[in-house]
Backbone as a chain_set.jsonl record, in Angstrom:
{"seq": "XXXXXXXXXXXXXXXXXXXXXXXXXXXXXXXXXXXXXXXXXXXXXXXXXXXXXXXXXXXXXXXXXXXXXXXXXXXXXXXXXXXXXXXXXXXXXXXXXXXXXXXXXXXXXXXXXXXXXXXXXXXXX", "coords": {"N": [[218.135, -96.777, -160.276], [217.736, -94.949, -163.031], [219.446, -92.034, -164.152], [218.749, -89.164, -166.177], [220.593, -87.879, -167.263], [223.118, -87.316, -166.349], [225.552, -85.769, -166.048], [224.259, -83.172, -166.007], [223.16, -80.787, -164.362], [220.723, -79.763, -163.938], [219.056, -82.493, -164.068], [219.556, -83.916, -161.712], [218.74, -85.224, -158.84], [216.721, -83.76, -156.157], [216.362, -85.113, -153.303], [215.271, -84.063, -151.135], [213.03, -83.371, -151.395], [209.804, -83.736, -153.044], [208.651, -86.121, -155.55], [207.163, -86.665, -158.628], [205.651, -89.552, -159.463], [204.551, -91.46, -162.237], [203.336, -94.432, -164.301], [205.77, -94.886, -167.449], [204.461, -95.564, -170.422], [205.37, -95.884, -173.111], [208.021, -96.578, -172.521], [207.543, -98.594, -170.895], [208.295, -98.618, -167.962], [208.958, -96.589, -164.998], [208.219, -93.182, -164.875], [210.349, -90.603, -163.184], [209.169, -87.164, -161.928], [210.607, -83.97, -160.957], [210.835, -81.259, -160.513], [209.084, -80.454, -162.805], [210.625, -81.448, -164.765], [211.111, -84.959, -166.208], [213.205, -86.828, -164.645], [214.318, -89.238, -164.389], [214.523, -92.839, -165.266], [213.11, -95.816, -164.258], [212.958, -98.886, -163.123], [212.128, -100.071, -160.634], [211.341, -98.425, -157.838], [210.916, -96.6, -154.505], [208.798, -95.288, -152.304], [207.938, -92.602, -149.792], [205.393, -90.812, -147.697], [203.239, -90.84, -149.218], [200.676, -89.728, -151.867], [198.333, -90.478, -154.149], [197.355, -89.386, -157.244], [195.008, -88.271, -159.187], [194.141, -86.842, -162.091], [191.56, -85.115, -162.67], [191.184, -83.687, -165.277], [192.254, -84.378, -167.074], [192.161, -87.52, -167.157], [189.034, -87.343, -168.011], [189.597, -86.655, -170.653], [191.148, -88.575, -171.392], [189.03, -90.42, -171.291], [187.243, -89.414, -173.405], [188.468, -89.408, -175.363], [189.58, -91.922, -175.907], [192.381, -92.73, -175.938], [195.289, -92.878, -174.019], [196.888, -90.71, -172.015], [199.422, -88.906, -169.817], [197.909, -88.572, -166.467], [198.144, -89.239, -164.054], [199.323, -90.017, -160.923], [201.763, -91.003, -158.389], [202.4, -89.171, -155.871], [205.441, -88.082, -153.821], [208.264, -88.787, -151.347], [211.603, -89.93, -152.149], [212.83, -93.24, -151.074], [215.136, -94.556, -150.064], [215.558, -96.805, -148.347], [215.865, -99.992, -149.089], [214.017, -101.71, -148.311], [211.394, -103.987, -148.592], [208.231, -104.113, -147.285], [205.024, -105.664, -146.647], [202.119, -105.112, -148.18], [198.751, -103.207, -149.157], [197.716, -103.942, -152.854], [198.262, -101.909, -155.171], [195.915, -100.249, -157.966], [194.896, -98.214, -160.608], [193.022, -97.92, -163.335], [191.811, -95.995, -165.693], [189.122, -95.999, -167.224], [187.674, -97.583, -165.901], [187.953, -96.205, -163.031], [187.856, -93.542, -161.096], [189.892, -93.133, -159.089], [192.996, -94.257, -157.57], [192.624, -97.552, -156.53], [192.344, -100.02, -153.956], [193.422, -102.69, -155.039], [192.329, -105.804, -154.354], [190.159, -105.053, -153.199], [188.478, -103.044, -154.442], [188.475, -100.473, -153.004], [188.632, -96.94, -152.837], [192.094, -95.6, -153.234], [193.985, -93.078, -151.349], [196.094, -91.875, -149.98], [199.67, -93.092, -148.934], [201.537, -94.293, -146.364], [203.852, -95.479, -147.449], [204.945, -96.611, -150.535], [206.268, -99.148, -152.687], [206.849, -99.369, -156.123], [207.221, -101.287, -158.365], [208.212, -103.299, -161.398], [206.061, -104.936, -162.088], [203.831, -104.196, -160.274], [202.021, -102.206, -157.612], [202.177, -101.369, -154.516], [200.966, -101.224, -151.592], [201.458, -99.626, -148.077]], "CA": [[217.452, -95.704, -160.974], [218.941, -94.31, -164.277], [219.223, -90.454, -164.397], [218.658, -89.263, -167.997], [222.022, -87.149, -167.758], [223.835, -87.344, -164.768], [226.765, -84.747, -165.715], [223.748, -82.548, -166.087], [222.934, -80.398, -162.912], [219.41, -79.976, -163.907], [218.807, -83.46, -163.802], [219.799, -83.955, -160.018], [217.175, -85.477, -158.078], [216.63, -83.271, -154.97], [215.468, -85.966, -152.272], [214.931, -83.588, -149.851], [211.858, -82.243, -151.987], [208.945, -84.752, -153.381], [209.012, -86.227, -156.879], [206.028, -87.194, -159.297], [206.458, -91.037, -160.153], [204.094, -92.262, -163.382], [203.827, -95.363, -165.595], [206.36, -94.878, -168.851], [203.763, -96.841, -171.563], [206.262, -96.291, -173.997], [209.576, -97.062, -172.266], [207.453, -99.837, -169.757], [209.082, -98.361, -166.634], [208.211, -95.458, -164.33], [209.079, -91.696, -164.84], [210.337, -89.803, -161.619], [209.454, -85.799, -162.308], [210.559, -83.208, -160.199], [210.54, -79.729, -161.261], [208.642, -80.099, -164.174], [211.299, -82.219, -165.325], [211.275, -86.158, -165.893], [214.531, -86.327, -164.061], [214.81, -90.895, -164.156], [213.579, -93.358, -165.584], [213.342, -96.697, -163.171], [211.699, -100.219, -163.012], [211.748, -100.057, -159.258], [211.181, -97.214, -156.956], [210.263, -96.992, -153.389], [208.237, -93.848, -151.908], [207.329, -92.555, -148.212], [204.457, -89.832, -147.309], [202.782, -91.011, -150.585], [199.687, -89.296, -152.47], [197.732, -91.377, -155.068], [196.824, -87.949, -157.367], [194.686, -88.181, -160.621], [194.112, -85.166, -162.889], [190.203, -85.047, -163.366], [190.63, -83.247, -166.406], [193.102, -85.446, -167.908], [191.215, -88.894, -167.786], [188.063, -86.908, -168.837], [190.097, -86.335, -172.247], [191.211, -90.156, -171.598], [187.405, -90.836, -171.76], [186.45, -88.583, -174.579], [189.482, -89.321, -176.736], [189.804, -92.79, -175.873], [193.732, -92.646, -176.129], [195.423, -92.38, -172.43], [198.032, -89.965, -171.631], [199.796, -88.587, -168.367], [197.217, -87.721, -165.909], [197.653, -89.806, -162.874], [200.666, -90.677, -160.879], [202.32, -90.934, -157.273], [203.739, -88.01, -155.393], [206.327, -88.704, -152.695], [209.752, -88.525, -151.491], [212.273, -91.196, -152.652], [212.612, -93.622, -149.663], [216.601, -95.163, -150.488], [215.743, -98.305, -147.944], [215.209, -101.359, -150.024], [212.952, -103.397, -147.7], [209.859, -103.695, -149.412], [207.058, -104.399, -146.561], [203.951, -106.39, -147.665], [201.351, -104.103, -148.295], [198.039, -103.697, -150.319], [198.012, -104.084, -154.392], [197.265, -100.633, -155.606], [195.848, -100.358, -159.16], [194.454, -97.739, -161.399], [192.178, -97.578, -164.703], [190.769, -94.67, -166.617], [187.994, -96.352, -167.784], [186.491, -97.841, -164.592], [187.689, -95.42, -161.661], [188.164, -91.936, -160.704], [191.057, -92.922, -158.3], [193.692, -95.621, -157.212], [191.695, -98.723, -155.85], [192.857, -101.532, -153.903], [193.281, -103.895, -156.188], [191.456, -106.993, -154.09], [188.346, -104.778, -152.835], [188.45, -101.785, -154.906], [188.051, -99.111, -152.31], [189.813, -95.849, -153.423], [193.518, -94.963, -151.85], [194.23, -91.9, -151.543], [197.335, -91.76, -149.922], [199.845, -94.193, -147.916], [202.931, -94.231, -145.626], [205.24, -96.141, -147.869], [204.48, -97.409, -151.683], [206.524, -99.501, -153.499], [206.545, -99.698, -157.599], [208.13, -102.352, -159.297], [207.625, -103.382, -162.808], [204.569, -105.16, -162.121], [203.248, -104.171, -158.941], [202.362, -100.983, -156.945], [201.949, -101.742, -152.827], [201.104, -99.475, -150.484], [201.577, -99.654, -146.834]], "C": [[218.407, -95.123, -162.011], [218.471, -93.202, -164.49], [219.136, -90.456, -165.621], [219.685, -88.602, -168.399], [221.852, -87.043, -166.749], [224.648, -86.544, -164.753], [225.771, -83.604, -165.511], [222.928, -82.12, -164.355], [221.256, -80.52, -162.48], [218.743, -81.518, -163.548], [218.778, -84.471, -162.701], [218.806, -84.275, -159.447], [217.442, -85.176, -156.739], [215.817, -84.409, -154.078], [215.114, -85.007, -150.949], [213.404, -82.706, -150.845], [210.842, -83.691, -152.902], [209.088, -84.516, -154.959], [207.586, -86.906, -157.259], [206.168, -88.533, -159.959], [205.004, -91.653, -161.147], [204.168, -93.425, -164.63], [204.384, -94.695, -166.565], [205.155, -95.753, -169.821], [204.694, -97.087, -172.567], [207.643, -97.073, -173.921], [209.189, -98.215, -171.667], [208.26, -99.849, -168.814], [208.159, -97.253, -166.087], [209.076, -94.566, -164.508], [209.086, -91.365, -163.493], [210.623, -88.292, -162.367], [209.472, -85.31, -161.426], [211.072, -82.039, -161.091], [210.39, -79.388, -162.226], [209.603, -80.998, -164.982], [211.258, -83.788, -165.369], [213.302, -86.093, -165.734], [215.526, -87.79, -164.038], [213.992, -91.376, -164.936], [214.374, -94.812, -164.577], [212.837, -98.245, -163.321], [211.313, -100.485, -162.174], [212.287, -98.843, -158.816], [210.724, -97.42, -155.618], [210.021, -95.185, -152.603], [207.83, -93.408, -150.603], [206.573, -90.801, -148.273], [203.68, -89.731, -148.685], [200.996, -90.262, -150.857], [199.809, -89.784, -153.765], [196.946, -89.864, -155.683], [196.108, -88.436, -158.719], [194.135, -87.164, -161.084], [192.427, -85.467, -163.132], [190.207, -84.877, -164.767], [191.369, -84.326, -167.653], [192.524, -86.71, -167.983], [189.53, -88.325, -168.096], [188.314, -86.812, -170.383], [190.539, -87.934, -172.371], [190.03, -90.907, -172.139], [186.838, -90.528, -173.044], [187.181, -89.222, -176.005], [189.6, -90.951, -176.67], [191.278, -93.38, -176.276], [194.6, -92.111, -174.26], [196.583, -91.272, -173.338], [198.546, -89.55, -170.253], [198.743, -88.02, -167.346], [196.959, -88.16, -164.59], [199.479, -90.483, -162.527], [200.559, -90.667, -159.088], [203.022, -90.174, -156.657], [204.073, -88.432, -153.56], [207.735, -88.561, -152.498], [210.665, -89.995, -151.802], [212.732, -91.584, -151.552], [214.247, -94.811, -150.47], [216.521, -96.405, -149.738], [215.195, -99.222, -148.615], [214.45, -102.14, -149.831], [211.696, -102.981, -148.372], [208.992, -104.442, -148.459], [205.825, -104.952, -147.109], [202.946, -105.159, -147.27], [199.812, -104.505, -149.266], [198.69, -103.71, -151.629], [197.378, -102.873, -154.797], [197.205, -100.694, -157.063], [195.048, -98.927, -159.881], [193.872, -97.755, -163.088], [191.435, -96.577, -164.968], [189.49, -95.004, -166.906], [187.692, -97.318, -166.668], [186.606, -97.172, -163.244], [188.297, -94.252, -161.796], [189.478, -91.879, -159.834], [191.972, -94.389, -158.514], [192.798, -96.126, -156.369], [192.713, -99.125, -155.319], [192.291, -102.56, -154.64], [192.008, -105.176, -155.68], [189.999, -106.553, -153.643], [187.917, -103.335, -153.554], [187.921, -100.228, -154.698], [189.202, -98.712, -152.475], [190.92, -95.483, -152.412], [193.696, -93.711, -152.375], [195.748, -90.975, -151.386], [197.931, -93.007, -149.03], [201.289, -93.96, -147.289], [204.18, -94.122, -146.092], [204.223, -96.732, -149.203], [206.033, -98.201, -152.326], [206.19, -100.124, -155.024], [207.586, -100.124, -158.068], [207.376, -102.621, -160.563], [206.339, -103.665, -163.3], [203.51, -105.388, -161.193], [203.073, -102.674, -158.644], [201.876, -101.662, -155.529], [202.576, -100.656, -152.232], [200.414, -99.653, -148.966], [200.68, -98.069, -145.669]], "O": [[219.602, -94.884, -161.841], [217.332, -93.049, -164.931], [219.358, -91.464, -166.292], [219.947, -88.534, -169.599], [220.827, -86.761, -166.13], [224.924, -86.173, -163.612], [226.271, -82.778, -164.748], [222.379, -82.854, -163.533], [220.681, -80.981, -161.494], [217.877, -81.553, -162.674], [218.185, -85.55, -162.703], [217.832, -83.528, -159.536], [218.155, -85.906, -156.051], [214.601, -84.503, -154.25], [214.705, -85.461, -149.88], [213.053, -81.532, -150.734], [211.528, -84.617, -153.336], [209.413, -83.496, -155.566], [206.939, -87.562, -156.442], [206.81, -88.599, -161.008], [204.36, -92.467, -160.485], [204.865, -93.338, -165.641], [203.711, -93.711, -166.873], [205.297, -96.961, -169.629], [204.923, -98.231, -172.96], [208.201, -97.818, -174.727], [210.047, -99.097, -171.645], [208.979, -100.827, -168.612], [207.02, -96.989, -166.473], [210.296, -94.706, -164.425], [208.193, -91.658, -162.698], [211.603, -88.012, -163.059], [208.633, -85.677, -160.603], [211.613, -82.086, -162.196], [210.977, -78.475, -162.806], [209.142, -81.27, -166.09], [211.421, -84.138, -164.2], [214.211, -85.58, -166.387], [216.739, -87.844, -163.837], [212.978, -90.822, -165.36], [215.557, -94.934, -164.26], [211.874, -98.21, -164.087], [210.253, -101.112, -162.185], [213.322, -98.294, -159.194], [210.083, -98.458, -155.453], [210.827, -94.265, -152.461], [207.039, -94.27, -150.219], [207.127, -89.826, -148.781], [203.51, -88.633, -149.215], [200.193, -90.361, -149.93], [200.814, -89.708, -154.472], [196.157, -89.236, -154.977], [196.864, -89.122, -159.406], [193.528, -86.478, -160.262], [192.239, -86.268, -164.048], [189.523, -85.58, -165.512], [190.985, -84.794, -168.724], [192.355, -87.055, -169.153], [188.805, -89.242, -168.482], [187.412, -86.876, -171.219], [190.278, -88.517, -173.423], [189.98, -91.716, -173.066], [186.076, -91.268, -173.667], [186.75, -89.433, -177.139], [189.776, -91.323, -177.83], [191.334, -94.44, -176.898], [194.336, -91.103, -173.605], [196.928, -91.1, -174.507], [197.826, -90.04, -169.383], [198.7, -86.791, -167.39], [195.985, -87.788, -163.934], [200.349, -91.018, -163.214], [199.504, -90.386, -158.519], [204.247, -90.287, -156.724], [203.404, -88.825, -152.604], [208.428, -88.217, -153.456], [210.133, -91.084, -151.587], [213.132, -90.711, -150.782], [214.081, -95.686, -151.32], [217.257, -97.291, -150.174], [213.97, -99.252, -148.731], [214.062, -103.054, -150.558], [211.199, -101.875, -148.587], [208.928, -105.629, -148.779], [205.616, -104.587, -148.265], [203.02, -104.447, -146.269], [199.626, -105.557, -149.878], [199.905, -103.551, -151.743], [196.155, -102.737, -154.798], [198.213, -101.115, -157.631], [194.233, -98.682, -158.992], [194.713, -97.522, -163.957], [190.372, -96.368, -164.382], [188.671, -94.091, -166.794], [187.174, -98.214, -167.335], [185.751, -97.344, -162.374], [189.21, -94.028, -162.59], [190.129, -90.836, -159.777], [191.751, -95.304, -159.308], [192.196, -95.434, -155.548], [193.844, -98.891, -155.743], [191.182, -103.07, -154.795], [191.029, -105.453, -156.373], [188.984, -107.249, -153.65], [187.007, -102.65, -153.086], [187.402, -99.347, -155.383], [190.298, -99.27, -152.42], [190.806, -95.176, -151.225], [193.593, -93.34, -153.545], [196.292, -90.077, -152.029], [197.181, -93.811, -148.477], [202.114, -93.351, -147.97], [205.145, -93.428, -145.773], [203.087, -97.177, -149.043], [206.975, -97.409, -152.311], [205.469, -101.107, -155.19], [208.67, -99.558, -158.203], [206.214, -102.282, -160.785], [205.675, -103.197, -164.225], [202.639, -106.257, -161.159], [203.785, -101.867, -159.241], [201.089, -102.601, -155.647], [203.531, -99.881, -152.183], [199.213, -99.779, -148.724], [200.782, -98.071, -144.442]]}, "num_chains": 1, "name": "protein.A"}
């Protein structure tokens, strides 16, 4: 995980407190925000006591405007063990669902144990 300033105190990622993890589109990675702050940027992450959250109002303006922006992400605490467990394929789109699906039957998740997000995956246990 690469802090965005590491001498910087603000930038400290409290693991004892849950962090907001969203696709980057521009950078093609994932942001990790905690306190209002994007605090990392990552290509892999791994999450435990996970919530799949999307902003209603924010992919309503996705819809209207037809331009995405931030309105859907993963909140969770940062889980430092590396094993990555097989899990479902979780996926999200603005323009065909209201939530995270599973990818192979596209019933909505809501939340899950353990997610891992890698560059081109999300799985969630």
């Amino acid at each position: 995980m690469i802090e965005r300033n590491p001498s910087d105190p603000r930038y400290k990622i409290d693991y004892s407190k849950k962090v907001f993890v969203y696709k980057n589109l521009h950078k093609d990675c994932w942001s990790v925000k905690q306190d209002g702050l994007v605090k990392a940027h990552t290509e892999e992450v791994r999450l435990w006591d996970c919530a799949f959250q999307v902003n209603a109002k924010g992919r309503q303006k996705v819809l209207d405007e037809q331009r995405k922006n931030v309105h859907a992400g993963i909140k969770g605490y940062i889980d430092n063990d590396q094993q990555v467990p097989s899990g479902v394929e979780v996926t999200y789109n603005p323009y065909k669902y209201d939530s995270f699906v599973d990818k192979a039957t596209e019933l909505p998740i809501y939340s899950s144990l353990f997610t891992t997000l890698t560059k081109n995956k999300v799985l969630a246990v």
